[in-house]
C-alpha positions as CSV (number, residue, x, y, z in Angstrom):
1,X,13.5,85.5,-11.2
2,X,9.7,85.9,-10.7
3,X,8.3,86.0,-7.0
4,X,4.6,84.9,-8.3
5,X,4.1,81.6,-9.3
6,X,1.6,81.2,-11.8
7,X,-0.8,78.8,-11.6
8,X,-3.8,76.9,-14.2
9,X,-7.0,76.0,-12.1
10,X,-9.7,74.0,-13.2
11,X,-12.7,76.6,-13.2
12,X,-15.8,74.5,-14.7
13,X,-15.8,71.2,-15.8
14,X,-16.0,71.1,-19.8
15,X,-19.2,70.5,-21.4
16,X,-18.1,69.0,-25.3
17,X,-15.1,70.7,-26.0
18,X,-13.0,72.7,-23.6
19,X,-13.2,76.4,-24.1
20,X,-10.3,78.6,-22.4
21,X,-12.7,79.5,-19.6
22,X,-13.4,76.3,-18.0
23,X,-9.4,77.2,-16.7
24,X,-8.2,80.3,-14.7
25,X,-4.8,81.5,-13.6
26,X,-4.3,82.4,-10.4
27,X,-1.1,84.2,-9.0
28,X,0.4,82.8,-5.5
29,X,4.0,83.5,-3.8
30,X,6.6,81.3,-5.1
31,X,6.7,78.2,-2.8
32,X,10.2,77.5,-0.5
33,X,11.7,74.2,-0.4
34,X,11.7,72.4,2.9
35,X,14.4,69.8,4.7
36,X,14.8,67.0,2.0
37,X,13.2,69.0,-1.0
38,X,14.0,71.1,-4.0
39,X,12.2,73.9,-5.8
40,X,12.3,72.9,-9.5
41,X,11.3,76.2,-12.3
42,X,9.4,74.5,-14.6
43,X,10.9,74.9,-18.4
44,X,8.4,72.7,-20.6
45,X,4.9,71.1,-20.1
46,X,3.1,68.3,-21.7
47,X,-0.6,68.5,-23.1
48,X,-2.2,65.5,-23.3
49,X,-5.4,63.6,-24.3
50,X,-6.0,61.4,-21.6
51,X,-6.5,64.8,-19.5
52,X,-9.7,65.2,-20.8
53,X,-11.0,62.5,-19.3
54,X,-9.6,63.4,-16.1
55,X,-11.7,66.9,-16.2
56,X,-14.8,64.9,-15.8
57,X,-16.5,64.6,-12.6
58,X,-16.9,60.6,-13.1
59,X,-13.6,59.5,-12.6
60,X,-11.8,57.7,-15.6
61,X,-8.6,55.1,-15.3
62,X,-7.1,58.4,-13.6
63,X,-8.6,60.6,-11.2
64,X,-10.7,63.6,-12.0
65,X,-9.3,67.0,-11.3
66,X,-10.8,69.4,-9.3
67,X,-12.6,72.5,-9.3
68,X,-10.1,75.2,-8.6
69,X,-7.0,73.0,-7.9
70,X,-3.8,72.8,-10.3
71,X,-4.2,70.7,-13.4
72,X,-1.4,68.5,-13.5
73,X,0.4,66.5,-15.9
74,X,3.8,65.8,-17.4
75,X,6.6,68.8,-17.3
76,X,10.1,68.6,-17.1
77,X,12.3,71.5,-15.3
78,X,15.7,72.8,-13.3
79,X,16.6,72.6,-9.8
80,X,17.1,76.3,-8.3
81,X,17.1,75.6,-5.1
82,X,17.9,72.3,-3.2
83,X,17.7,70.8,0.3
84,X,18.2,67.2,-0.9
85,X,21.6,66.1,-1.4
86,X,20.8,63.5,-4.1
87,X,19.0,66.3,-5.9
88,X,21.2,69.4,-7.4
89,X,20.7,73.3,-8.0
90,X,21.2,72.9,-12.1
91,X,20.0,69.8,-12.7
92,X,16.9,68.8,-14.5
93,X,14.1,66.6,-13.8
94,X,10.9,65.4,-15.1
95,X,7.5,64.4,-13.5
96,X,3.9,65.2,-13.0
97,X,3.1,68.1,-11.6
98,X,0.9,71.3,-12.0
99,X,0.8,74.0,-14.8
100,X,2.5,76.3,-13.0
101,X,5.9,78.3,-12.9
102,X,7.2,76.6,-10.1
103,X,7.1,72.9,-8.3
104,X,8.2,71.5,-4.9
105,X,9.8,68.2,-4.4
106,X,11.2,65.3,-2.3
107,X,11.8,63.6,-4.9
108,X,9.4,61.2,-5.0
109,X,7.9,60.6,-8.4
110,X,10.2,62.8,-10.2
111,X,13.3,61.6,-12.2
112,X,16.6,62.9,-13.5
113,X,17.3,63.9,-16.9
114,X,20.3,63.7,-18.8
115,X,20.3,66.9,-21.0
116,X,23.4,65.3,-22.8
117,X,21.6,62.4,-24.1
118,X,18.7,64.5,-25.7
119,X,16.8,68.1,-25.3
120,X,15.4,68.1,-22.1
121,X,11.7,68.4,-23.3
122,X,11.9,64.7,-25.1
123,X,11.4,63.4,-21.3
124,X,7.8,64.5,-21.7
125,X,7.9,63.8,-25.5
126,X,9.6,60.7,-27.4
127,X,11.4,59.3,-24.7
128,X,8.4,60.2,-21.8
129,X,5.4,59.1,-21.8
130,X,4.3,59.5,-25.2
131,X,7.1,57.0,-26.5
132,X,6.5,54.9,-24.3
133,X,3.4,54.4,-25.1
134,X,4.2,53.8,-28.4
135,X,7.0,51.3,-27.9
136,X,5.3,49.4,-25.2
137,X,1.9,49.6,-26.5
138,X,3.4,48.1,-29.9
139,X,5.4,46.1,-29.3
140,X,3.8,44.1,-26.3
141,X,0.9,44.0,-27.2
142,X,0.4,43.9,-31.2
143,X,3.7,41.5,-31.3
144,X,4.7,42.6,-34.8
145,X,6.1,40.2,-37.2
146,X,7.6,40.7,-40.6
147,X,5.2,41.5,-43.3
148,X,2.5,42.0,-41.0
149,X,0.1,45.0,-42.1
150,X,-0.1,47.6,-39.5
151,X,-3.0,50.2,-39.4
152,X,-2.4,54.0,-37.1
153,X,-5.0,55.9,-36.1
154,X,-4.1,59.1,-35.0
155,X,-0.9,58.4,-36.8
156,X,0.5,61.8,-36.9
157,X,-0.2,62.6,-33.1
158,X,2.9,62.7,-30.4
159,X,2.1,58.5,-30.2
160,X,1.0,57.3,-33.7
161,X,3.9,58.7,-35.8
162,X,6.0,57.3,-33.3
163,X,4.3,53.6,-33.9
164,X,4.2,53.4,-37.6
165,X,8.5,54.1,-37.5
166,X,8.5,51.7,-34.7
167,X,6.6,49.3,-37.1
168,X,8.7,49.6,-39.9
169,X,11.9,48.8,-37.9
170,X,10.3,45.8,-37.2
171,X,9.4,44.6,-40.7
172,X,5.7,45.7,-41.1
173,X,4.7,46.1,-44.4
174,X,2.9,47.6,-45.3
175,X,2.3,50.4,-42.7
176,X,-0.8,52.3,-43.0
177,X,-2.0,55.2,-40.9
178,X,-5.1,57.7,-40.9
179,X,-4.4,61.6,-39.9
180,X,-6.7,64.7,-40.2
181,X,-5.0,67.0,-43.1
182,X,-3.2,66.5,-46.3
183,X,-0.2,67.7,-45.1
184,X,-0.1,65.2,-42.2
185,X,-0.2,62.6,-44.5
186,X,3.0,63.7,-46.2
187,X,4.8,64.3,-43.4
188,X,4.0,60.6,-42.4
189,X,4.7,58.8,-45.7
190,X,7.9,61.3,-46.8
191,X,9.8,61.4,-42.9
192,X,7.5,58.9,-40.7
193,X,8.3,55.5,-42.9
194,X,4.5,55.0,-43.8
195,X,3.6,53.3,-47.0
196,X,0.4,54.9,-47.2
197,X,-2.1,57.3,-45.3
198,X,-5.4,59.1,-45.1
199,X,-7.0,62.4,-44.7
200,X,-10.0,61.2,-42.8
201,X,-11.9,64.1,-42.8
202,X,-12.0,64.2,-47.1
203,X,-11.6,60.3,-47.2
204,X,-15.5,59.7,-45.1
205,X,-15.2,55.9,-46.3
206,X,-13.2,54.4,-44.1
207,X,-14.5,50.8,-44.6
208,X,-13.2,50.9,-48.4
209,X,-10.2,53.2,-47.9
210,X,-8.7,50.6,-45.0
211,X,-9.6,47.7,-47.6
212,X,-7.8,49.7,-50.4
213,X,-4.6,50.2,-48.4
214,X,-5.0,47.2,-46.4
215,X,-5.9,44.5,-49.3
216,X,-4.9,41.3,-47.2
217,X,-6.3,42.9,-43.8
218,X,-4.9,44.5,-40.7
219,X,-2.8,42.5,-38.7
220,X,-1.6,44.8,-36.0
221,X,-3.7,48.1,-35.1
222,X,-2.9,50.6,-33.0
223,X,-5.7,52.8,-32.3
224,X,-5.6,56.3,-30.9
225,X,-9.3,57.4,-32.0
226,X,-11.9,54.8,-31.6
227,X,-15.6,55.7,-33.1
228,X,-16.2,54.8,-37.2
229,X,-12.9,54.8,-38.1
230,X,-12.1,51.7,-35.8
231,X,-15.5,50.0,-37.0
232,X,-13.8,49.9,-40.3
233,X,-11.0,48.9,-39.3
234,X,-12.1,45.8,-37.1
235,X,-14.2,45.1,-40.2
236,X,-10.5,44.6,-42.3
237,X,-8.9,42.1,-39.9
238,X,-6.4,39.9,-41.0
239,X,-6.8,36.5,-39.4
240,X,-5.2,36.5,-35.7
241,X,-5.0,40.5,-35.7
242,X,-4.1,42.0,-32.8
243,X,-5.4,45.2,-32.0
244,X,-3.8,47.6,-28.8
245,X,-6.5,50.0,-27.6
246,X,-4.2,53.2,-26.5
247,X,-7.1,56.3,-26.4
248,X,-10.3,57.1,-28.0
249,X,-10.0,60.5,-28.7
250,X,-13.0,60.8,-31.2
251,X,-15.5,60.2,-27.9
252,X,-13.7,62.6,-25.3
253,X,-15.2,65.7,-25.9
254,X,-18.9,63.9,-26.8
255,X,-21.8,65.0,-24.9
256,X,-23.2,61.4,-25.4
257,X,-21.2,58.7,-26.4
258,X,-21.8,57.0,-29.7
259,X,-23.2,53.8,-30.6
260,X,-21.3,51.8,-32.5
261,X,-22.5,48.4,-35.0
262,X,-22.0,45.2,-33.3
263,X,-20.2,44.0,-35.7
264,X,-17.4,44.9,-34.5
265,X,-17.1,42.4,-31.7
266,X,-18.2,40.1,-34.0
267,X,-15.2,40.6,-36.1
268,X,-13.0,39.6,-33.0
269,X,-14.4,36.5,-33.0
270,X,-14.2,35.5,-36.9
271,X,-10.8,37.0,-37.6
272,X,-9.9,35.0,-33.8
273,X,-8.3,38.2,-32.9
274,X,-7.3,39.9,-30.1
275,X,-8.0,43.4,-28.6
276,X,-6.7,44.7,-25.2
277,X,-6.4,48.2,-24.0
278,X,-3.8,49.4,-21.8
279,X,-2.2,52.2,-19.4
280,X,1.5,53.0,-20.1
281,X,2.4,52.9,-15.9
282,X,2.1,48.9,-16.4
283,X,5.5,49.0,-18.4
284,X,7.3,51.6,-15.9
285,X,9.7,49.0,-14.8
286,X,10.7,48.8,-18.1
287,X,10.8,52.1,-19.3
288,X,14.8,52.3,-19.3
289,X,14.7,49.9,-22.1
290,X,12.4,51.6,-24.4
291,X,13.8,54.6,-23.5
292,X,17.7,53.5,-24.4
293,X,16.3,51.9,-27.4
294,X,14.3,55.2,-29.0
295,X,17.5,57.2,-28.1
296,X,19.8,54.3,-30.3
297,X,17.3,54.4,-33.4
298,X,17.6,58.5,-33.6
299,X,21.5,58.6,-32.9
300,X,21.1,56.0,-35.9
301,X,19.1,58.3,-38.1
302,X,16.3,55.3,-38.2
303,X,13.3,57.8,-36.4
304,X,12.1,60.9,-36.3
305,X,10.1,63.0,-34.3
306,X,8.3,66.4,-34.3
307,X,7.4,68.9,-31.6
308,X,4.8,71.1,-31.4
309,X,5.6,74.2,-29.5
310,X,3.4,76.9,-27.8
311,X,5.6,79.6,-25.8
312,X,4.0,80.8,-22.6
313,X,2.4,79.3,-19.4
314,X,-0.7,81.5,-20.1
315,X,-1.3,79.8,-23.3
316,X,-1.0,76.1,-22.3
317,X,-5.5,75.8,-22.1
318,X,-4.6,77.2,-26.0
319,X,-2.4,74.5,-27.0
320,X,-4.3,71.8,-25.2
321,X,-7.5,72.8,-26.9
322,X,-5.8,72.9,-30.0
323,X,-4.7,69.5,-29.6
324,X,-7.8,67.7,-29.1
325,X,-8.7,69.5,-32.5
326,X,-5.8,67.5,-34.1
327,X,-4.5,70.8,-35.0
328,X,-0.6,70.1,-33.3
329,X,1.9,68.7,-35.5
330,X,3.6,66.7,-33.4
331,X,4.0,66.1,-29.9
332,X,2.4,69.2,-28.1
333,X,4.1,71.1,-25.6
334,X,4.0,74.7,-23.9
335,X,7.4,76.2,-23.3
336,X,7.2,78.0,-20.2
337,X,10.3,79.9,-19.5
Protein backbone atom coordinates (compact mmCIF):
# COMPACT_ATOMS: atom_id res chain seq x y z
CA UNK A 1 0.00 0.00 0.00
CA UNK A 2 1.17 3.34 -1.31
CA UNK A 3 2.68 5.99 1.31
CA UNK A 4 1.87 9.08 -1.21
CA UNK A 5 -1.39 10.08 -1.68
CA UNK A 6 -2.22 11.43 -4.86
CA UNK A 7 -3.94 14.35 -5.17
CA UNK A 8 -6.00 16.56 -8.45
CA UNK A 9 -5.61 20.35 -7.80
CA UNK A 10 -7.39 22.97 -9.46
CA UNK A 11 -4.40 24.89 -11.38
CA UNK A 12 -6.35 27.67 -13.58
CA UNK A 13 -9.77 28.20 -13.85
CA UNK A 14 -11.11 26.85 -17.43
CA UNK A 15 -11.53 29.29 -20.05
CA UNK A 16 -14.37 27.29 -22.65
CA UNK A 17 -13.53 23.94 -22.36
CA UNK A 18 -11.26 22.33 -19.80
CA UNK A 19 -7.90 21.29 -21.03
CA UNK A 20 -5.86 18.80 -18.77
CA UNK A 21 -3.68 21.62 -17.57
CA UNK A 22 -6.07 23.73 -15.81
CA UNK A 23 -5.56 20.50 -13.09
CA UNK A 24 -2.25 19.31 -11.54
CA UNK A 25 -1.35 16.33 -9.33
CA UNK A 26 0.46 16.82 -6.42
CA UNK A 27 1.99 14.02 -4.19
CA UNK A 28 1.50 14.43 -0.20
CA UNK A 29 2.08 11.66 2.70
CA UNK A 30 -0.80 9.50 3.20
CA UNK A 31 -3.08 11.18 5.87
CA UNK A 32 -3.58 9.19 9.59
CA UNK A 33 -6.84 8.82 11.04
CA UNK A 34 -7.55 10.49 14.25
CA UNK A 35 -9.91 9.56 17.64
CA UNK A 36 -13.40 9.01 16.01
CA UNK A 37 -12.22 8.73 12.26
CA UNK A 38 -11.26 6.32 9.56
CA UNK A 39 -8.92 6.44 6.56
CA UNK A 40 -11.00 5.28 3.61
CA UNK A 41 -8.66 4.11 0.00
CA UNK A 42 -10.60 5.46 -2.53
CA UNK A 43 -11.70 2.58 -5.23
CA UNK A 44 -14.02 4.59 -7.79
CA UNK A 45 -14.72 8.35 -8.59
CA UNK A 46 -17.52 10.13 -10.16
CA UNK A 47 -17.21 12.77 -13.01
CA UNK A 48 -19.75 14.99 -13.21
CA UNK A 49 -21.27 18.02 -15.11
CA UNK A 50 -22.41 20.20 -12.60
CA UNK A 51 -18.52 20.46 -11.70
CA UNK A 52 -17.93 22.64 -14.32
CA UNK A 53 -19.84 25.12 -12.99
CA UNK A 54 -18.21 24.80 -9.78
CA UNK A 55 -14.65 25.63 -11.46
CA UNK A 56 -15.88 29.08 -12.10
CA UNK A 57 -14.79 31.84 -9.98
CA UNK A 58 -18.64 33.24 -9.77
CA UNK A 59 -20.05 30.80 -7.64
CA UNK A 60 -22.98 28.63 -9.05
CA UNK A 61 -25.86 26.64 -6.83
CA UNK A 62 -22.60 24.95 -5.42
CA UNK A 63 -19.44 26.54 -4.42
CA UNK A 64 -16.51 27.25 -6.69
CA UNK A 65 -13.34 25.36 -6.19
CA UNK A 66 -10.29 26.69 -5.62
CA UNK A 67 -7.09 27.38 -7.06
CA UNK A 68 -4.73 24.69 -5.87
CA UNK A 69 -7.11 22.87 -3.45
CA UNK A 70 -8.58 19.22 -4.14
CA UNK A 71 -11.47 18.97 -6.56
CA UNK A 72 -14.04 17.06 -4.95
CA UNK A 73 -16.96 15.20 -5.81
CA UNK A 74 -18.70 11.86 -5.55
CA UNK A 75 -16.30 8.53 -4.86
CA UNK A 76 -17.04 5.55 -3.14
CA UNK A 77 -14.14 3.44 -1.17
CA UNK A 78 -12.92 0.86 1.74
CA UNK A 79 -12.18 1.47 5.27
CA UNK A 80 -8.34 0.52 6.01
CA UNK A 81 -7.99 1.86 9.01
CA UNK A 82 -10.64 2.85 11.71
CA UNK A 83 -10.88 4.77 14.92
CA UNK A 84 -14.67 4.90 14.91
CA UNK A 85 -16.45 1.97 16.18
CA UNK A 86 -19.63 2.46 14.07
CA UNK A 87 -17.20 2.54 11.07
CA UNK A 88 -15.19 -0.86 10.10
CA UNK A 89 -11.61 -1.72 8.52
CA UNK A 90 -13.38 -3.55 5.26
CA UNK A 91 -16.25 -1.83 4.79
CA UNK A 92 -17.24 0.51 2.10
CA UNK A 93 -18.56 3.84 1.98
CA UNK A 94 -19.57 6.54 -0.32
CA UNK A 95 -19.42 10.47 -0.20
CA UNK A 96 -17.85 13.53 -1.53
CA UNK A 97 -14.57 13.90 -1.27
CA UNK A 98 -11.39 14.88 -3.24
CA UNK A 99 -9.71 13.09 -6.25
CA UNK A 100 -7.27 11.62 -4.51
CA UNK A 101 -5.97 8.04 -3.30
CA UNK A 102 -6.88 8.46 0.08
CA UNK A 103 -9.80 10.30 2.36
CA UNK A 104 -10.25 10.98 6.10
CA UNK A 105 -13.44 10.71 7.99
CA UNK A 106 -15.66 11.05 11.05
CA UNK A 107 -18.25 10.12 9.36
CA UNK A 108 -20.07 12.83 8.69
CA UNK A 109 -21.44 13.09 5.17
CA UNK A 110 -20.36 9.76 4.25
CA UNK A 111 -22.59 6.57 4.10
CA UNK A 112 -22.41 2.84 4.09
CA UNK A 113 -22.57 0.65 1.18
CA UNK A 114 -23.95 -2.67 0.90
CA UNK A 115 -21.63 -4.36 -1.69
CA UNK A 116 -24.24 -7.32 -1.59
CA UNK A 117 -27.02 -5.37 -2.94
CA UNK A 118 -25.01 -4.04 -5.95
CA UNK A 119 -21.26 -3.22 -7.26
CA UNK A 120 -19.97 -0.81 -5.07
CA UNK A 121 -19.42 1.88 -7.77
CA UNK A 122 -23.54 2.11 -8.51
CA UNK A 123 -23.43 4.37 -5.14
CA UNK A 124 -21.93 7.07 -7.30
CA UNK A 125 -23.82 5.80 -10.41
CA UNK A 126 -27.50 4.48 -10.69
CA UNK A 127 -28.31 4.29 -7.20
CA UNK A 128 -26.09 7.71 -6.16
CA UNK A 129 -26.58 10.77 -7.24
CA UNK A 130 -27.10 10.27 -10.84
CA UNK A 131 -30.27 8.04 -10.22
CA UNK A 132 -31.48 9.97 -8.05
CA UNK A 133 -31.63 12.56 -10.05
CA UNK A 134 -33.35 10.81 -12.50
CA UNK A 135 -36.00 9.26 -10.22
CA UNK A 136 -36.70 12.36 -8.22
CA UNK A 137 -36.28 14.74 -10.86
CA UNK A 138 -39.04 12.62 -12.96
CA UNK A 139 -41.07 11.65 -11.13
CA UNK A 140 -41.75 14.73 -8.68
CA UNK A 141 -41.62 16.96 -10.77
CA UNK A 142 -42.80 16.00 -14.48
CA UNK A 143 -45.74 13.69 -12.62
CA UNK A 144 -45.96 11.17 -15.46
CA UNK A 145 -49.13 9.76 -16.40
CA UNK A 146 -50.04 7.03 -18.82
CA UNK A 147 -49.70 7.91 -22.47
CA UNK A 148 -48.07 10.97 -21.74
CA UNK A 149 -45.18 11.82 -24.38
CA UNK A 150 -41.89 12.23 -22.75
CA UNK A 151 -38.97 14.06 -24.45
CA UNK A 152 -34.73 13.33 -23.02
CA UNK A 153 -32.25 15.53 -23.63
CA UNK A 154 -29.00 14.19 -22.94
CA UNK A 155 -30.84 10.88 -22.95
CA UNK A 156 -27.96 8.66 -23.17
CA UNK A 157 -25.84 10.40 -20.38
CA UNK A 158 -25.48 8.70 -16.67
CA UNK A 159 -29.16 10.68 -15.97
CA UNK A 160 -31.18 10.68 -19.18
CA UNK A 161 -31.01 6.92 -20.05
CA UNK A 162 -31.94 6.39 -16.73
CA UNK A 163 -35.27 8.70 -17.18
CA UNK A 164 -36.64 7.54 -20.36
CA UNK A 165 -36.71 3.57 -18.61
CA UNK A 166 -38.04 5.31 -15.59
CA UNK A 167 -40.74 6.80 -18.06
CA UNK A 168 -41.62 3.75 -19.65
CA UNK A 169 -42.37 1.93 -16.34
CA UNK A 170 -44.65 4.42 -15.74
CA UNK A 171 -46.73 4.23 -18.98
CA UNK A 172 -45.15 7.09 -21.18
CA UNK A 173 -45.62 6.64 -24.64
CA UNK A 174 -44.20 7.41 -26.47
CA UNK A 175 -40.74 8.15 -25.09
CA UNK A 176 -38.50 10.23 -27.07
CA UNK A 177 -34.96 11.23 -26.41
CA UNK A 178 -32.00 13.26 -28.33
CA UNK A 179 -28.20 11.90 -27.87
CA UNK A 180 -25.00 12.96 -29.79
CA UNK A 181 -24.06 9.69 -32.14
CA UNK A 182 -25.79 7.06 -34.06
CA UNK A 183 -24.85 4.47 -31.93
CA UNK A 184 -26.26 6.19 -28.76
CA UNK A 185 -29.42 6.21 -30.28
CA UNK A 186 -29.48 2.36 -30.58
CA UNK A 187 -28.36 1.67 -27.52
CA UNK A 188 -31.34 3.88 -26.18
CA UNK A 189 -34.13 2.52 -28.38
CA UNK A 190 -32.72 -1.52 -28.52
CA UNK A 191 -31.77 -1.72 -24.30
CA UNK A 192 -33.04 1.90 -22.87
CA UNK A 193 -37.06 1.26 -23.68
CA UNK A 194 -37.11 4.52 -26.04
CA UNK A 195 -39.53 4.59 -28.82
CA UNK A 196 -37.56 6.87 -30.75
CA UNK A 197 -34.25 9.04 -30.66
CA UNK A 198 -31.99 11.53 -32.31
CA UNK A 199 -28.46 12.21 -33.40
CA UNK A 200 -28.52 15.87 -32.82
CA UNK A 201 -25.47 16.67 -34.22
CA UNK A 202 -26.66 15.15 -38.07
CA UNK A 203 -30.40 15.90 -37.22
CA UNK A 204 -29.66 20.25 -36.91
CA UNK A 205 -33.64 20.66 -37.08
CA UNK A 206 -34.72 20.11 -33.91
CA UNK A 207 -37.99 22.10 -34.19
CA UNK A 208 -39.33 19.53 -36.97
CA UNK A 209 -37.57 16.48 -35.66
CA UNK A 210 -39.30 16.92 -31.92
CA UNK A 211 -42.75 17.56 -33.99
CA UNK A 212 -42.01 14.31 -36.09
CA UNK A 213 -41.45 12.21 -33.00
CA UNK A 214 -43.54 14.13 -30.79
CA UNK A 215 -46.86 14.64 -33.15
CA UNK A 216 -49.33 15.41 -30.27
CA UNK A 217 -46.60 17.50 -28.19
CA UNK A 218 -44.31 16.89 -25.23
CA UNK A 219 -45.93 16.42 -22.17
CA UNK A 220 -43.11 15.72 -19.75
CA UNK A 221 -39.49 16.90 -20.52
CA UNK A 222 -36.58 16.34 -18.87
CA UNK A 223 -33.88 18.41 -20.01
CA UNK A 224 -30.14 17.83 -19.46
CA UNK A 225 -28.83 20.35 -22.20
CA UNK A 226 -30.63 23.55 -22.49
CA UNK A 227 -29.69 25.97 -25.60
CA UNK A 228 -31.70 25.28 -29.32
CA UNK A 229 -32.54 22.00 -28.67
CA UNK A 230 -34.79 23.05 -25.57
CA UNK A 231 -36.24 26.12 -27.78
CA UNK A 232 -37.60 23.42 -29.89
CA UNK A 233 -38.77 21.57 -27.60
CA UNK A 234 -40.73 24.27 -25.49
CA UNK A 235 -42.06 25.14 -28.94
CA UNK A 236 -43.75 21.25 -29.10
CA UNK A 237 -45.60 21.47 -25.82
CA UNK A 238 -48.47 19.44 -25.18
CA UNK A 239 -51.06 21.36 -23.23
CA UNK A 240 -50.16 21.38 -19.27
CA UNK A 241 -46.52 20.00 -20.09
CA UNK A 242 -44.36 19.87 -17.39
CA UNK A 243 -40.89 20.42 -17.94
CA UNK A 244 -37.89 19.52 -15.00
CA UNK A 245 -34.83 21.67 -15.62
CA UNK A 246 -31.91 19.12 -14.39
CA UNK A 247 -28.51 20.83 -16.18
CA UNK A 248 -27.71 22.82 -19.12
CA UNK A 249 -24.75 21.31 -20.37
CA UNK A 250 -24.81 22.92 -23.86
CA UNK A 251 -23.82 26.52 -21.94
CA UNK A 252 -21.14 25.22 -19.45
CA UNK A 253 -18.12 25.48 -21.31
CA UNK A 254 -19.45 28.89 -23.27
CA UNK A 255 -17.41 31.85 -23.14
CA UNK A 256 -20.59 33.90 -23.38
CA UNK A 257 -23.79 32.58 -22.86
CA UNK A 258 -26.36 32.34 -25.64
CA UNK A 259 -29.36 34.23 -26.38
CA UNK A 260 -32.10 32.34 -26.76
CA UNK A 261 -35.84 33.51 -28.76
CA UNK A 262 -38.47 34.54 -26.39
CA UNK A 263 -40.58 32.47 -27.42
CA UNK A 264 -39.84 30.12 -25.31
CA UNK A 265 -41.37 31.67 -22.23
CA UNK A 266 -44.12 32.40 -24.26
CA UNK A 267 -44.82 28.87 -24.91
CA UNK A 268 -45.10 28.35 -21.02
CA UNK A 269 -47.83 30.51 -20.99
CA UNK A 270 -49.94 29.11 -24.03
CA UNK A 271 -49.36 25.40 -23.49
CA UNK A 272 -50.17 26.60 -19.40
CA UNK A 273 -47.21 24.64 -18.52
CA UNK A 274 -44.89 24.30 -16.06
CA UNK A 275 -41.11 24.51 -15.77
CA UNK A 276 -38.97 24.23 -12.54
CA UNK A 277 -35.46 23.45 -12.01
CA UNK A 278 -34.08 21.56 -9.24
CA UNK A 279 -30.93 20.30 -7.05
CA UNK A 280 -31.06 16.56 -6.18
CA UNK A 281 -30.06 17.29 -2.14
CA UNK A 282 -33.86 18.55 -1.81
CA UNK A 283 -34.97 14.71 -2.15
CA UNK A 284 -32.12 13.37 0.36
CA UNK A 285 -34.60 12.40 2.92
CA UNK A 286 -35.98 10.37 0.43
CA UNK A 287 -33.28 8.89 -1.27
CA UNK A 288 -33.80 5.25 0.45
CA UNK A 289 -36.92 5.00 -1.49
CA UNK A 290 -35.60 5.70 -4.91
CA UNK A 291 -32.72 3.92 -4.13
CA UNK A 292 -34.74 0.51 -3.00
CA UNK A 293 -36.92 1.07 -5.85
CA UNK A 294 -34.03 1.33 -8.83
CA UNK A 295 -32.42 -1.74 -7.06
CA UNK A 296 -36.19 -3.82 -7.38
CA UNK A 297 -36.61 -2.76 -11.26
CA UNK A 298 -32.88 -4.28 -12.11
CA UNK A 299 -33.27 -7.47 -9.83
CA UNK A 300 -36.57 -7.57 -12.05
CA UNK A 301 -34.71 -7.20 -15.36
CA UNK A 302 -37.14 -3.98 -16.00
CA UNK A 303 -33.68 -1.31 -16.31
CA UNK A 304 -30.56 -1.15 -17.43
CA UNK A 305 -27.58 0.74 -16.91
CA UNK A 306 -24.17 1.41 -18.41
CA UNK A 307 -20.87 2.45 -17.02
CA UNK A 308 -18.30 4.17 -18.47
CA UNK A 309 -14.86 3.30 -17.11
CA UNK A 310 -11.45 5.07 -17.16
CA UNK A 311 -8.66 3.13 -14.96
CA UNK A 312 -6.34 5.42 -13.09
CA UNK A 313 -6.44 8.50 -10.75
CA UNK A 314 -4.04 10.25 -13.15
CA UNK A 315 -6.60 10.13 -15.91
CA UNK A 316 -9.75 11.32 -14.07
CA UNK A 317 -9.17 15.43 -15.87
CA UNK A 318 -9.24 12.77 -19.14
CA UNK A 319 -12.42 11.21 -18.42
CA UNK A 320 -14.13 14.40 -17.13
CA UNK A 321 -13.15 16.27 -20.23
CA UNK A 322 -14.28 13.57 -22.30
CA UNK A 323 -17.55 13.68 -20.69
CA UNK A 324 -18.57 17.12 -21.23
CA UNK A 325 -17.80 16.17 -24.93
CA UNK A 326 -20.58 13.59 -24.69
CA UNK A 327 -18.06 11.17 -25.59
CA UNK A 328 -18.85 8.53 -22.24
CA UNK A 329 -21.23 5.90 -22.77
CA UNK A 330 -22.80 5.75 -19.81
CA UNK A 331 -22.33 6.89 -16.42
CA UNK A 332 -18.60 8.14 -16.20
CA UNK A 333 -16.35 6.96 -13.70
CA UNK A 334 -12.39 6.69 -13.03
CA UNK A 335 -11.43 3.49 -11.25
CA UNK A 336 -8.75 4.28 -9.06
CA UNK A 337 -7.29 1.24 -7.49
Amino acid sequence: MSEVNRVFTLAARPVGFPKESDFNLIEEPKPAPGDGEFLVRTKYLSVDPYMRGRMNEQPGYAASFEIGKAINGGAVGEIIESNNDKFAVGGFVHGNWGWQDYHVSDGSGVLPVDPDLAPIQTSIGVLGMPGMTAYFGFLDICKPKPGDCAFVSGAAGAVGHLVGQIAKIHGCDPVVGSCGSDEKVEYLTQHCGYDAAFNYKTDTNYMAKVHELCPKGVDCYFDNVGGKLTDAVFANLALFARVSICGLISQYNLKQPETGPRTSYMMLLIRQASAQGFMVPQFSKKFPEGIRQMAEWFKEGKMNYREDIMDGLEHTPRAFIRMLNGENKGKQLVKVS
